[in-house]
DOZA-718871 format. One record per residue (C-alpha): residue number from 1; x, y, z. Coordinates in pm, 1 decimal. Example, Ala and Ser with C-alpha at 12.3 -4.5 7.8 and 13.67 -1.06 7.14 Angstrom:
PT;pos;east;north;up
PT;1;1230.0;-450.0;780.0 $
PT;2;1367.0;-106.0;714.0 $
END
This chain:
PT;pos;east;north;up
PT;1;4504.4;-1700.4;18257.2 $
PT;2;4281.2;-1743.3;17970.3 $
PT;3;4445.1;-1649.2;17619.9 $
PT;4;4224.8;-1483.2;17394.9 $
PT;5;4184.1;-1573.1;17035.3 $
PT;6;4330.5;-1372.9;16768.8 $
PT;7;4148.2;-1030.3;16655.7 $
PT;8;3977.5;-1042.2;16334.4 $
PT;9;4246.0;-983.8;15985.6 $
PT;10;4126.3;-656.0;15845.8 $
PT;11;3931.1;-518.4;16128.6 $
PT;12;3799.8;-131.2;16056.7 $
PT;13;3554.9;102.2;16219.9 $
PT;14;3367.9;348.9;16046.5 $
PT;15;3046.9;537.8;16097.7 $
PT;16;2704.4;329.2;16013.6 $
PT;17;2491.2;443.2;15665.3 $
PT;18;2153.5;330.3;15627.2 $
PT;19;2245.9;89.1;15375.6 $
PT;20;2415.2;-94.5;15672.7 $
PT;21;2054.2;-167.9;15826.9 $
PT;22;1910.2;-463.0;15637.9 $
PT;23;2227.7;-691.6;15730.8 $
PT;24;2227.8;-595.1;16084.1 $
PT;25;1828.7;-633.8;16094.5 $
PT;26;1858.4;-973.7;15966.3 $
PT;27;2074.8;-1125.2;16267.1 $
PT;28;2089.1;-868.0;16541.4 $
PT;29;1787.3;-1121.6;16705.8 $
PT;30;2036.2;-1420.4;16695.4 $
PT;31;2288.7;-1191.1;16840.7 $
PT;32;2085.6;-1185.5;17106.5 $
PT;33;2034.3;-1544.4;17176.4 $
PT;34;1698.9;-1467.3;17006.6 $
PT;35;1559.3;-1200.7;17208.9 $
PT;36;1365.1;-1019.0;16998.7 $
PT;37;1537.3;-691.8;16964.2 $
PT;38;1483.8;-554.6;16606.1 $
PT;39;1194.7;-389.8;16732.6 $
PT;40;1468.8;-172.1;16940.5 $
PT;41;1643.0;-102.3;16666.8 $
PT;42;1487.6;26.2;16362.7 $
PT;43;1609.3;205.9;16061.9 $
PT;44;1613.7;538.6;16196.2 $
PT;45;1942.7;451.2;16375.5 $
PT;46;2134.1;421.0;16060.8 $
PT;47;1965.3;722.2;15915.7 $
PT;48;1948.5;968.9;16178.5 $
PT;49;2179.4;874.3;16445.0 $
PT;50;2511.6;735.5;16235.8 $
PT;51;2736.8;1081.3;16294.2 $
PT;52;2690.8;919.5;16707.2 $
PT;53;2718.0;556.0;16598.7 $
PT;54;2990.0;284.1;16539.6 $
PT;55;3032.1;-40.5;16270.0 $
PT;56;3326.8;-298.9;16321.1 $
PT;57;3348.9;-497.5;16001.6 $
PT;58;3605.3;-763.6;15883.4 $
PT;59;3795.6;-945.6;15636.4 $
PT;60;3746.7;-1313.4;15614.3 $
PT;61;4079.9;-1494.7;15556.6 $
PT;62;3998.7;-1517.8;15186.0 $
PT;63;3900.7;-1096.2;15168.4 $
PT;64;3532.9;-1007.2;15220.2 $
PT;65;3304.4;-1270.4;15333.3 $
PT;66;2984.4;-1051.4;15292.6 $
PT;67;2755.0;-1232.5;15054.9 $
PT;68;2772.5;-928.5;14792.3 $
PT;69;3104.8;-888.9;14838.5 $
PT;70;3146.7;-616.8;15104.2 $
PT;71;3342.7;-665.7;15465.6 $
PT;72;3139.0;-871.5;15720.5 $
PT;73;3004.0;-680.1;16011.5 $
PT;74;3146.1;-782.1;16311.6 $
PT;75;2961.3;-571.2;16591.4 $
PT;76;2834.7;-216.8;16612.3 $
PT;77;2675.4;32.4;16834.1 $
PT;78;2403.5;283.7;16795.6 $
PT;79;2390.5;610.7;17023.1 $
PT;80;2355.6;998.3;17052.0 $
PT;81;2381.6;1295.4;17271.6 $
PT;82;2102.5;1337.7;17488.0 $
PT;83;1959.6;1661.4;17319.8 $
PT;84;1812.6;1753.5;17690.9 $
PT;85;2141.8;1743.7;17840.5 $
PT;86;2449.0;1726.0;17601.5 $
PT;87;2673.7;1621.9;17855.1 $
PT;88;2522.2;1265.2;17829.2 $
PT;89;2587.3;1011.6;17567.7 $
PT;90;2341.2;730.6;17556.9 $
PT;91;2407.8;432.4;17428.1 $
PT;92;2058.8;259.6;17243.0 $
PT;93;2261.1;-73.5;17162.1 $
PT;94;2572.1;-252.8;17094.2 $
PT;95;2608.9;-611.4;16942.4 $
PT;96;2889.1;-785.2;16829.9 $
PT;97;2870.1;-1068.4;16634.4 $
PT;98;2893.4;-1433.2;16832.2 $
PT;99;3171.8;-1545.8;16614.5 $
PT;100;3377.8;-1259.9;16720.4 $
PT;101;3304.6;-1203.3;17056.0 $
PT;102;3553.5;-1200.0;17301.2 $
PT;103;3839.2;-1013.4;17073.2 $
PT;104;3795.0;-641.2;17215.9 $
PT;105;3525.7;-521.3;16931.1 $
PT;106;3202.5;-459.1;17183.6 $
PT;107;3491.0;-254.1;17395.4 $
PT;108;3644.9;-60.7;17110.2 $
PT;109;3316.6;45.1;16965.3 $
PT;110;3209.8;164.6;17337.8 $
PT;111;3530.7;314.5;17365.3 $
PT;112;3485.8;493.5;16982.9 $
PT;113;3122.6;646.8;17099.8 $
PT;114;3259.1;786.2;17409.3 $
PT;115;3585.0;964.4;17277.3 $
PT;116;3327.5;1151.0;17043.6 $
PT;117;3161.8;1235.0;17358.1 $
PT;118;3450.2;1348.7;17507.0 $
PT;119;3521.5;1568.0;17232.7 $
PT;120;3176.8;1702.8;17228.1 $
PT;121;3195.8;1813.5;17603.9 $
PT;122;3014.5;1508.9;17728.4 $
PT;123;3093.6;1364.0;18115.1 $
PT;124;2836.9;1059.7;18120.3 $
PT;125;2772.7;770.2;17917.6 $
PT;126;2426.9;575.4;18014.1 $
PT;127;2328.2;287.4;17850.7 $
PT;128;2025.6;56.2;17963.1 $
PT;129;2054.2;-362.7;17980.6 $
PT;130;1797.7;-632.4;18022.0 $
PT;131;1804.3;-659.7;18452.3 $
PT;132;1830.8;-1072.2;18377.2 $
PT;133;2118.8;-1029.5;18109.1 $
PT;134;2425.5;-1159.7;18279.2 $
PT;135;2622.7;-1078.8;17907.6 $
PT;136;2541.9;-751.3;17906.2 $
PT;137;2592.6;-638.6;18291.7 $
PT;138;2947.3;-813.8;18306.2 $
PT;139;3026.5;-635.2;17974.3 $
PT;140;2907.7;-274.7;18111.9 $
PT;141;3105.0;-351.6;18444.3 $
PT;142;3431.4;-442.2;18285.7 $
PT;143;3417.1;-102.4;18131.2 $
PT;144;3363.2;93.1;18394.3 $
PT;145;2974.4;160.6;18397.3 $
PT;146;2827.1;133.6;18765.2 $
PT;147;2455.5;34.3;18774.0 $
PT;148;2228.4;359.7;18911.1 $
PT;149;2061.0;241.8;19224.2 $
PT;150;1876.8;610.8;19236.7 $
PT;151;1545.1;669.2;19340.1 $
PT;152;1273.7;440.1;19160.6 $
PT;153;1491.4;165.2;19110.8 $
PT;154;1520.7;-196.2;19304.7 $
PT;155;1692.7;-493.6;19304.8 $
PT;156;1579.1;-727.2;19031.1 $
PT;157;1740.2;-1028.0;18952.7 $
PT;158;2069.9;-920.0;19189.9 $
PT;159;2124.5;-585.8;19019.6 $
PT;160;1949.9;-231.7;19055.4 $
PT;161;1723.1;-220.5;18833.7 $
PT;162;1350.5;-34.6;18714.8 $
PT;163;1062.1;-212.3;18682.0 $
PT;164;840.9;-125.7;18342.8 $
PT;165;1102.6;123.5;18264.0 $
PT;166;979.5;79.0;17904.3 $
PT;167;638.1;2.6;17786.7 $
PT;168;536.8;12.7;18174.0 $
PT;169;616.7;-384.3;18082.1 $
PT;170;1028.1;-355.4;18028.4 $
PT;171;1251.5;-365.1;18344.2 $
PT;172;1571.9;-252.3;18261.8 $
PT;173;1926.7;-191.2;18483.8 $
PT;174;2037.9;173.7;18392.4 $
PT;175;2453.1;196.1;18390.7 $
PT;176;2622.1;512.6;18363.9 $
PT;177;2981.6;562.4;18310.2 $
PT;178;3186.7;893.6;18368.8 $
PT;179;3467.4;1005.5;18096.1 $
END
């Protein structure tokens, strides 16, 4: 059994602001093993979507570690209520910091978006991953999401998946997970 490290001293979740952006622009593509993905995520997350979205930040040992002074983010997660069918929560991205990994924070945050689902009357959580991005589909499996092998997809890379889903260029694996 492997024993996982110690959470994070002073770990807190709160809603994003767009003041939050500029940090989480600058490393959410090393994150990502630099993929580029900041071109998923722009500012309008943290300014129109933050009452749907999640930010784990942390203490260092010494207190804040944040170069001006404020907490460190540790992970977050940016989604909202399908306005076509409220019921469904979509998840645009979550990304916890490498140095953290591993301590429950990508969970929790997943697990904050969809008790405000919940609450709001929602019954499915989607959320889309890279077809190739072994990370990402083990994470969304050991939650619960099941990949949708509906009509239009196939298998790429051993998982359902849609080809040019996005920018008729993208494939992407499409999980959905029932609360």
């Amino acid at each position: 059994m492997i024993e996982l490290p110690t959470p994070p001293t002073g770990l807190r979740f709160r809603r994003p602001v767009e003041a939050d952006y500029p940090g989480i622009a600058a490393v959410v593509d090393d994150w990502w093993g630099g993929r580029v993905l900041h071109g998923f995520l722009p500012r309008l997350w943290f300014r129109h979507f933050a009452d749907t979205s999640w930010l784990a930040e942390t203490d260092g040992p010494d207190g804040p570690d944040w170069r001006d002074g404020r907490p460190r983010v540790a992970g977050f997660l940016v989604g909202f209520v399908s306005p076509l069918d409220p019921r469904v929560g979509v998840i645009q991205a979550v990304g916890v910091d490498p140095n953290h990994r591993r301590l429950g924070i990508g969970r929790a945050l997943v697990e904050h978006f969809v008790e405000d689902l919940r609450a709001a009357g929602g019954s499915t959580v989607e959320a889309l991953a890279w077809p190739d991005n072994r990370r990402a589909l083990r994470f969304l499996a050991s939650l619960g999401f099941e990949p949708d092998a509906g009509p239009g997809s196939r298998q790429l890379y051993g998982v359902p998946a849609f080809e040019g889903y996005d920018f008729g260029t993208e494939d992407r694996a499409r999980f959905l997970r029932k609360v």
